[in-house]
N, C-alpha and C positions, 0 to 999 in steps of 0.2 A: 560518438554520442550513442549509435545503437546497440554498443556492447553494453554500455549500463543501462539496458532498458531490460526489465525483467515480465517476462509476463508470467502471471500464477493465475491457475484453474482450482476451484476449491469443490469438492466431491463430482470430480466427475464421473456421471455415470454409464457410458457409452464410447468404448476405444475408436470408437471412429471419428467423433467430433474432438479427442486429444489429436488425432491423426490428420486432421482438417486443419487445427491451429497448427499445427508444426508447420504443415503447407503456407499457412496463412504468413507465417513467420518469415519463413524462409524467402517465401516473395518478396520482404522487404528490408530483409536484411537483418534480420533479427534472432538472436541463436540463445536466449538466457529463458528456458521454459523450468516452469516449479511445477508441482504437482501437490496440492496439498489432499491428505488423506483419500485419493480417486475409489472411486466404488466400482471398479472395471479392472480389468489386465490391461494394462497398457501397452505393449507390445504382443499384440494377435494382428491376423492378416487381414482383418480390416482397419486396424489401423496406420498400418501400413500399407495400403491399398491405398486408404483418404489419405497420406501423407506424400502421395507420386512424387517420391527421392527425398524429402525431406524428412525421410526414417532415421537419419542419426541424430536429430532434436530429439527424435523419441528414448534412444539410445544415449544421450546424454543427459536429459531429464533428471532434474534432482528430485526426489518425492517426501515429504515433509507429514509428520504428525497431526500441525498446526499451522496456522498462518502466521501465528506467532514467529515462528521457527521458520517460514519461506520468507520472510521481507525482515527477521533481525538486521542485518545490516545495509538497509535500505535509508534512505536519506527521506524519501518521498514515496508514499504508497499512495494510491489512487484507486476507488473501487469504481464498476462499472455496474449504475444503477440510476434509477430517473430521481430515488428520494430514500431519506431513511428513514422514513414510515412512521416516527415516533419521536423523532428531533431535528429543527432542518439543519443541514451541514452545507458547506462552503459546495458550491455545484458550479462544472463547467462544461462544456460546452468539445468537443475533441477539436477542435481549431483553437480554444483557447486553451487546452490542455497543451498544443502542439508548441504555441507562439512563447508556453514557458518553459518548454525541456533541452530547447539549448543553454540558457544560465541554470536550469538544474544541474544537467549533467557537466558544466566547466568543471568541476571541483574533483582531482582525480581519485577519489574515493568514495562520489558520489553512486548511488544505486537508486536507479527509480523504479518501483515495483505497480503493476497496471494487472487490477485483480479481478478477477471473473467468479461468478458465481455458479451455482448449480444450473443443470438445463431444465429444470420443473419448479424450481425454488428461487431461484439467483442466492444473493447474496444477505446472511443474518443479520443484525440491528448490531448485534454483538461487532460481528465482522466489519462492519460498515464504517461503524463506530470508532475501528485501528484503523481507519485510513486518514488520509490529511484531505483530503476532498472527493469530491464523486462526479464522477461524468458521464455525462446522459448524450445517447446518440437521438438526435431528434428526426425519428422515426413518424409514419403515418400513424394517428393518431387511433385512426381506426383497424389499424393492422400492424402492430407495434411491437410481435414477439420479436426476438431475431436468433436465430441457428446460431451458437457459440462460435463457430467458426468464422461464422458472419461479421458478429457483435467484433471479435479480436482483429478480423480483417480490416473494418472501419478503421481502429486506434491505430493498427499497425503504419497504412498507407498513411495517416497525418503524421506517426514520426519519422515516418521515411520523408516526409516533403518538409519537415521540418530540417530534418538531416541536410536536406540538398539545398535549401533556403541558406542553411549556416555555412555549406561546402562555400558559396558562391562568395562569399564576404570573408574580405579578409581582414581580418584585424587580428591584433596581438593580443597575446592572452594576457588575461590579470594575475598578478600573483598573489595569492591566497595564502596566509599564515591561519596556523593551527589554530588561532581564535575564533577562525571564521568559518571552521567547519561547522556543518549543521548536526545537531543532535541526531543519533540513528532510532531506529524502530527499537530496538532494543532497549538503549539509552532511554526510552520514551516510558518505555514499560516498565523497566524499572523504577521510574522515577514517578508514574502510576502508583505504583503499589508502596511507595516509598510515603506519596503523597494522605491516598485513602489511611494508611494505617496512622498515620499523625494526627488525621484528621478525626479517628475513631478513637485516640488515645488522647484527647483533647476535648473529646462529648463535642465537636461540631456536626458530626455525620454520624448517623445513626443506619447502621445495614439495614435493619430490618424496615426501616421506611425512607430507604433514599431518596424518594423524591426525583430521580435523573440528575444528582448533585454530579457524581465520577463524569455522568455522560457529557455533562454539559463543562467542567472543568474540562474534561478530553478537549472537548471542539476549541474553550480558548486556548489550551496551548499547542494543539497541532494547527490553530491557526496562526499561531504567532511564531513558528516556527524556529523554535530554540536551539542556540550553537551550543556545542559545547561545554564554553566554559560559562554560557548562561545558566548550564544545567547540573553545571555545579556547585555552581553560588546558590539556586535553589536548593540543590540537595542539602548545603552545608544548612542552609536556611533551618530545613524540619529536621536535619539532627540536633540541631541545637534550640530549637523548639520545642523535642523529645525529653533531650536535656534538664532542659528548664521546667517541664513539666512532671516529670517523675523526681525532681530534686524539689518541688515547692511542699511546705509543709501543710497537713488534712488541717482542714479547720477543725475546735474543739467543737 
């Protein structure tokens, strides 16, 4: 379960605190770190100093353009934020994020992506917005920042106790046919832009005054959490909606 657990840092700016997660990581058994676009060298001798032996996370590190591009083939992404300022989205809790990453990760080609934000900024509406939910460490209220390394140490230690909850029980595994894969981050995006341009080619959405129409179609269907071949019965849905709609004749 904690090889499909992915943790992504999105601009980080300070190689010490990528150097602290790798620590944080390693404490728990965790080796899948992403790097999206970091504002720092990543490998300097501080971070490798905050990293005491867990310098080959650093050293295997994938570093990414876009968050787009670190959780494409992620099953579940998850941002780590208290709210998304401008829409509410699905929010948990890191014990109940924890109680649901053993049936996430059953699936052997599942990937669950657990996203950090900036250290002066956290995480954009934008960003927040590709996630399937958001988890808030509930913190003192009057003293609520937390050191990134801090923030990824919290998530880390409940998927490790999730981990050893699951070690402990034994049961057989289900067998899963290809229908019952969940739709990937990618899949998702695609099927995003797949969506918006139908929807513009159809006069129901209008760019220039969207209203948070994308944002709030995002929330229902990364909450409803679409397999596969749900998500191609939709697809097939707006091609043939596109169809229908550039073959209807203009009125006189």
């Amino acid at each position: 379960m904690l090889e499909r657990i992915r943790i992504v840092l999105i601009g980080t700016s300070h190689p010490g605190n990528i150097g602290g997660v790798a620590r944080a990581m390693h404490n728990m058994g965790l080796a899948d770190l992403a790097l999206v676009a970091p504002r720092c060298e990543v490998i300097t001798q501080d971070s490798i100093s905050r990293a005491s032996g867990a310098d080959h996370l650093l050293h295997q590190a994938n570093v990414h353009a876009t968050l787009e591009d670190a959780v494409a083939d992620c099953t579940l992404a998850v941002g780590a934020s208290a709210r998304s300022r401008t829409l509410p989205w699905p929010m948990l809790s890191p014990r109940e994020l924890a109680d649901r990453l053993p049936t996430e990760c059953q699936p052997a080609d599942s990937r669950v992506a657990l996203v950090f934000g900036r250290e002066d900024s956290g995480l954009t509406n934008a960003e927040l917005q590709r996630c399937h939910a958001h988890v808030h460490i509930p913190t003192n209220a009057d003293f609520s920042s937390l050191n990134l390394a801090a923030a990824v140490q919290v998530l880390a230690y409940e998927c490790r106790m999730a981990w050893l909850s699951q070690a402990q029980v034994d049961t057989p595994s289900v067998a899963q046919s290809d229908d019952d894969d969940l739709a990937t981050h990618a899949e998702l995006e695609r099927y995003f832009e797949h969506l918006e341009r139908t929807l513009i080619g159809i006069d129901f959405h209008d760019p220039a005054q969207p209203r948070q129409l994308m944002a709030r179609l995002r929330r229902l269907y990364l909450r409803a959490r679409p397999e596969r071949m749900e998500m191609n019965i939709l697809r097939g849905i707006l091609s043939a909606t596109e169809k229908a709609a550039s073959s209807k004749q203009p009125k006189p």
